[in-house]
C-alpha positions as CSV (number, residue, x, y, z in Angstrom):
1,X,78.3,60.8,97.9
2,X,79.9,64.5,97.9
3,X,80.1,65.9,101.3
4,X,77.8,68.6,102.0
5,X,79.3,72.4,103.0
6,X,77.3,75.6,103.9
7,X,79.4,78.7,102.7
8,X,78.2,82.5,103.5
9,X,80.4,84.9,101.4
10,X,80.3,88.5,101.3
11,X,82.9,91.2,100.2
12,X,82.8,95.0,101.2
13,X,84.8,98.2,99.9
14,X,85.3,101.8,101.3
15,X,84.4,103.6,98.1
16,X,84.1,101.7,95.3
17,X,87.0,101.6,94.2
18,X,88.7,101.5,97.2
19,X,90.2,99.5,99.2
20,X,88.9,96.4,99.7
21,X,88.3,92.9,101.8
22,X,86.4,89.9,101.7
23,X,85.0,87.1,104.1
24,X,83.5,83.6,103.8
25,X,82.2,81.0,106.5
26,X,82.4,77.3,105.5
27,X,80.3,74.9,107.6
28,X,80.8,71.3,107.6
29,X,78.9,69.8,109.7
30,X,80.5,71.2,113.6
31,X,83.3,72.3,111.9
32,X,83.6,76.3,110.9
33,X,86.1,77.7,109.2
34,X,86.3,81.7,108.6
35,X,88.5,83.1,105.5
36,X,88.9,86.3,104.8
37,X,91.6,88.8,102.9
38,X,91.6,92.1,100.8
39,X,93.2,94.3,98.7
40,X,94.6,98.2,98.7
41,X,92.6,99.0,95.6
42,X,89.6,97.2,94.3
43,X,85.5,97.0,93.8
44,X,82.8,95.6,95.5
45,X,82.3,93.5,93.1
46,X,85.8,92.2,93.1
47,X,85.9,91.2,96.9
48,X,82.1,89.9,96.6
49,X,83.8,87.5,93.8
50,X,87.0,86.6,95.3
51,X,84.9,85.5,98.9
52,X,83.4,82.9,96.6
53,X,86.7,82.1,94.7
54,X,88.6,81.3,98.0
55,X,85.9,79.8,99.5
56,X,85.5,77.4,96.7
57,X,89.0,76.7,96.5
58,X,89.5,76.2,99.8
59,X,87.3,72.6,99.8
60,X,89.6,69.6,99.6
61,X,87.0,67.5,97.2
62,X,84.2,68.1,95.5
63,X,81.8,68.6,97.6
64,X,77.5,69.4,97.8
65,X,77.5,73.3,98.0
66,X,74.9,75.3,99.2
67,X,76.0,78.9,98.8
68,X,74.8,81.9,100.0
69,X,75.4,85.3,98.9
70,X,74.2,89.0,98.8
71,X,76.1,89.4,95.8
72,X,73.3,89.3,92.8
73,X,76.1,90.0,90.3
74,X,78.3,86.9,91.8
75,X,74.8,84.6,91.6
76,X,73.3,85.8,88.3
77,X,77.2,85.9,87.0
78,X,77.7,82.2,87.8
79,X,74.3,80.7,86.9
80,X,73.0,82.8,83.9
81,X,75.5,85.0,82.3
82,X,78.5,83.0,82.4
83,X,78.0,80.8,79.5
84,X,76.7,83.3,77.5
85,X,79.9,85.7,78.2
86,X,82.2,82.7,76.9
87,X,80.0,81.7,74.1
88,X,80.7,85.6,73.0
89,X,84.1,85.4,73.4
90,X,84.2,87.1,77.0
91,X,81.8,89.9,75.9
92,X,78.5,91.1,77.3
93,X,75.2,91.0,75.1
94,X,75.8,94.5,74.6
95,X,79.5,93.4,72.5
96,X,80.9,95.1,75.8
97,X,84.1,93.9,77.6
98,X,83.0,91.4,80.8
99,X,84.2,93.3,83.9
100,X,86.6,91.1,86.2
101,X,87.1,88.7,83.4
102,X,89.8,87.4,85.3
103,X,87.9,86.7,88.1
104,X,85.1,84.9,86.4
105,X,87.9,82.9,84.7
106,X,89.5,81.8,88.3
107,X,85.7,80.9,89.4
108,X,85.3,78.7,86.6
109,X,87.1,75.6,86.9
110,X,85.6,75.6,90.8
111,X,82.5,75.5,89.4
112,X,83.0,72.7,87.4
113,X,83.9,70.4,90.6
114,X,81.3,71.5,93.1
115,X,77.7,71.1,92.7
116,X,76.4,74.3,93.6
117,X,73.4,75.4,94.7
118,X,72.9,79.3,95.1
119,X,70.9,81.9,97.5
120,X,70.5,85.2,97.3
121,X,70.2,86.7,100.8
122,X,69.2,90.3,101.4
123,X,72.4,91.7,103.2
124,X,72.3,93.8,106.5
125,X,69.4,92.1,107.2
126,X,69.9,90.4,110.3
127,X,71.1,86.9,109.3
128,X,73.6,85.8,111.9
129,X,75.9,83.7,108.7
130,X,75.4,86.7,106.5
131,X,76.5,89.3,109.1
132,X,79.4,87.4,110.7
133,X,80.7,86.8,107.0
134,X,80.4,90.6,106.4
135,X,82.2,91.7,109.4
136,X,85.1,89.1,108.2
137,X,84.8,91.6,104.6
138,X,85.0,94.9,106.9
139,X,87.9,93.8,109.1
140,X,90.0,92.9,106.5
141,X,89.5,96.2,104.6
142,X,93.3,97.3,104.4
């Protein structure tokens, strides 16, 4: 049986672009763990993406995953589009180039090894996980 991890991810920009940073939670059962980084110039998008990369590839096994995100481009990315982009050759349905190709391409092997199951959580909404992971994001905003 895969062990079972809560992860909160969110990432945050000033401007976008801009500089950048992310933050992530991981809870296994009493233990919590708080990861975080950034980058001088980047997107929202980027840093919502790399919270989830790190977090991800920060578990020692595969593991029982229940994510949560405010990111609807990082949740609709991973569980509806991404197939499709591959299947096209890394191109939206549009023939358009994917946008942070190289990040989708880091995210999946680590979805290959987790079992993942995804929320969508409104952000700035109050929930303690979803907060705490975003102030992680805004402190680490270069």
């Amino acid at each position: 049986m895969r062990p079972q991890v809560t992860i909160y991810t969110d990432g945050a920009c000033r401007g976008n672009p801009g500089p950048g940073g992310w933050g992530a939670i991981l809870l296994f059962g009493d233990t919590r763990k708080e990861l975080s980084g950034g980058a001088a110039a980047t997107t929202n998008n980027r840093m919502e993406l790399q919270a989830v990369i790190s977090a991800l590839a920060a578990l020692k096994k595969p593991c029982q995953v229940a994510l949560f995100t405010d990111s609807q481009y990082v949740m609709f990315g991973a569980t509806k589009w991404l197939t499709g982009w591959q299947q096209r050759g890394w191109r939206k349905a549009d023939k358009s180039p994917v946008e942070n190709m190289d990040l989708w391409q880091a995210l999946l092997p680590l979805l290959q090894i987790h079992s993942i199951s995804w929320t969508w959580v409104r952000g700035h909404t109050g929930d303690p996980l979803n907060e705490a992971a975003d102030a992680l994001a805004r402190q680490a905003i270069g």
